[in-house]
C-alpha positions as CSV (number, residue, x, y, z in Angstrom):
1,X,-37.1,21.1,-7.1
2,X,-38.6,17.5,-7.1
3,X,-35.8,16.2,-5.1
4,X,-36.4,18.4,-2.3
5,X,-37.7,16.0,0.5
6,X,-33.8,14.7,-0.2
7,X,-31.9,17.8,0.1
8,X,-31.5,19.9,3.3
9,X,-32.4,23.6,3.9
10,X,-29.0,24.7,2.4
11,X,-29.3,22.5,-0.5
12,X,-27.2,20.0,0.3
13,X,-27.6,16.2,0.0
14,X,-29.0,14.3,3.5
15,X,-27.4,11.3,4.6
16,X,-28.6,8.2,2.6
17,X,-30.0,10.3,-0.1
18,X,-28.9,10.9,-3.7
19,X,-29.8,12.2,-6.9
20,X,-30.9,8.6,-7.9
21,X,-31.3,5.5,-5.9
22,X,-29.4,3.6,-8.8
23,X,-26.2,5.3,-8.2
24,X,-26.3,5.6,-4.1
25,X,-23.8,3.8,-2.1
26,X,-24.9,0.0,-0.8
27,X,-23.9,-0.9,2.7
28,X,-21.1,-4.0,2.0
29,X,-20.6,-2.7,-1.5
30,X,-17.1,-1.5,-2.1
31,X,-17.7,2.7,-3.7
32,X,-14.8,2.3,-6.0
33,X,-15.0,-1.9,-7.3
34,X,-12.3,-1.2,-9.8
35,X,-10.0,-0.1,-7.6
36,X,-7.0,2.0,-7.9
37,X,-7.2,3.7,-11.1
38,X,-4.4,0.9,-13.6
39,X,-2.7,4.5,-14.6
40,X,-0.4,4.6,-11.5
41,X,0.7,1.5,-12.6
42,X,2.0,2.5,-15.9
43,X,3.0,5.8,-14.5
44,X,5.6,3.2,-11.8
45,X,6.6,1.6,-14.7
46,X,7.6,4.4,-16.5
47,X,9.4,5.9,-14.2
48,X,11.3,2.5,-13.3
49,X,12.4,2.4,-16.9
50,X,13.5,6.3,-16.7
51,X,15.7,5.9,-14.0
52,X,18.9,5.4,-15.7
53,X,18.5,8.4,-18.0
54,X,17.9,10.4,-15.1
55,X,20.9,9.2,-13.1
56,X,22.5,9.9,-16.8
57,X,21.5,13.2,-17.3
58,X,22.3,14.2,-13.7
59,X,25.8,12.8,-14.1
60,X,26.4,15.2,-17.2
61,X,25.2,17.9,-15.2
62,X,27.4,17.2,-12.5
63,X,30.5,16.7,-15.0
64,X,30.1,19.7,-17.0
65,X,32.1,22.5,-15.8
66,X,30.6,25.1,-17.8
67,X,26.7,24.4,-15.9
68,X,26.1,26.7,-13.0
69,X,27.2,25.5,-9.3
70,X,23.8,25.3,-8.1
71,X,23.1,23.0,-10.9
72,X,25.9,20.8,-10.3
73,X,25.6,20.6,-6.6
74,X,21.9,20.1,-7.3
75,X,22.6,17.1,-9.4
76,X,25.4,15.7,-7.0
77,X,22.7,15.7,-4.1
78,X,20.3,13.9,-7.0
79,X,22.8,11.0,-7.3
80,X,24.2,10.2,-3.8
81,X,21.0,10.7,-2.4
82,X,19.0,8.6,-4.9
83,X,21.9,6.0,-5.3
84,X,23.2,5.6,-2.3
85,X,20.2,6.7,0.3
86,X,20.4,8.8,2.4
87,X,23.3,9.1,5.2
88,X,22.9,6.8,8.4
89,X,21.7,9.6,11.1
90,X,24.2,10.4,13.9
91,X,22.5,8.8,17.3
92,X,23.6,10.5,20.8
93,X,25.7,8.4,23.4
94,X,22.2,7.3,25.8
95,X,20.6,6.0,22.5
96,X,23.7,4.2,21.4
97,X,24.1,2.8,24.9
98,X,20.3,1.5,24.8
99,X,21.3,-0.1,21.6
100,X,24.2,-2.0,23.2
101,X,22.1,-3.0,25.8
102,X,19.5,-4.2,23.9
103,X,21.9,-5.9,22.1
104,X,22.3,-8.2,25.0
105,X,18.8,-9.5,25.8
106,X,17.0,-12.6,24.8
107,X,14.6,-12.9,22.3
108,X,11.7,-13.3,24.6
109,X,12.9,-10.0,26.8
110,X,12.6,-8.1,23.3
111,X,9.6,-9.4,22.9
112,X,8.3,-8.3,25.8
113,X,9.8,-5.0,25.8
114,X,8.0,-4.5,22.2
115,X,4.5,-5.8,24.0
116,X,5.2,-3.4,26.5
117,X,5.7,-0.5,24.3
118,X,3.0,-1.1,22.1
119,X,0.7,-1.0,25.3
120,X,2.3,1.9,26.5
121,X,1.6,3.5,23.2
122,X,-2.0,2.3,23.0
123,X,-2.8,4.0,26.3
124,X,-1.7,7.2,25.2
125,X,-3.5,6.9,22.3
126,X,-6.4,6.1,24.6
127,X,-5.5,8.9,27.0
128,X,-5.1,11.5,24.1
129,X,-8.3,10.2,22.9
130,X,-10.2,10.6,26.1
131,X,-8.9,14.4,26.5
132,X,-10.1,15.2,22.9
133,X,-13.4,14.6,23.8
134,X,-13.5,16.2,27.2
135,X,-12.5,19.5,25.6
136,X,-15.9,20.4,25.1
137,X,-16.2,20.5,21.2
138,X,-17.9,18.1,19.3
139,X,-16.0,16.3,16.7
């Protein structure tokens, strides 16, 4: 192999190495310039402008006596969930309590609650983060 002096002992590629210089990655050079590839775009678009035959179709299926429970159940679930989202979850009395009190403060003491929490979170991050690394393994 020619390339060798580019390749490790099990063949593969080492860092900063490729096939051919042309074609390696340049430091402040995006890998992928064109982006996204344009076909999820048309692929959104379609299936904007095949929502109503869906919502359509499921209807008849929910409507027709003679299709199989399952299928009409199925189809039922389809439309409210789709159409109308889903359900507002059921919240316990001590979260629905915090909401009424929270409901009382000040802008500026929700902002500072939010600061707060965000640095709370942030240290835990940073806490979880420190005992990954003590655990002995290299990541």
């Amino acid at each position: 192999m020619s390339d060798g002096a580019q390749r490790g002992p099990d063949g593969k590629w080492l860092p900063g190495s490729s096939a051919s210089p042309a074609t390696q990655w340049k430091p402040g050079k995006s890998a992928n310039p064109g982006g996204r590839y344009k076909l999820k775009k048309e692929l959104i678009a379609l299936a904007r402008e095949s929502v109503p035959d869906a919502f359509a179709v499921a209807r008849q299926i929910l409507l027709n006596e003679e299709a199989p429970n399952r299928d009409r159940l199925d189809a039922g679930k389809f439309l409210t969930a789709y159409g109308l989202g889903a359900p507002p979850k059921a919240i316990d009395e001590e979260t629905a309590q915090r909401v009424d009190e929270m409901g009382a403060l000040s802008v500026e003491e929700l902002r500072a609650l939010a600061r707060q929490s965000l640095a709370d979170d942030a240290s835990k991050a940073e806490s979880d983060a420190d005992d990954d690394d003590s655990d002995g393994t290299e990541h």
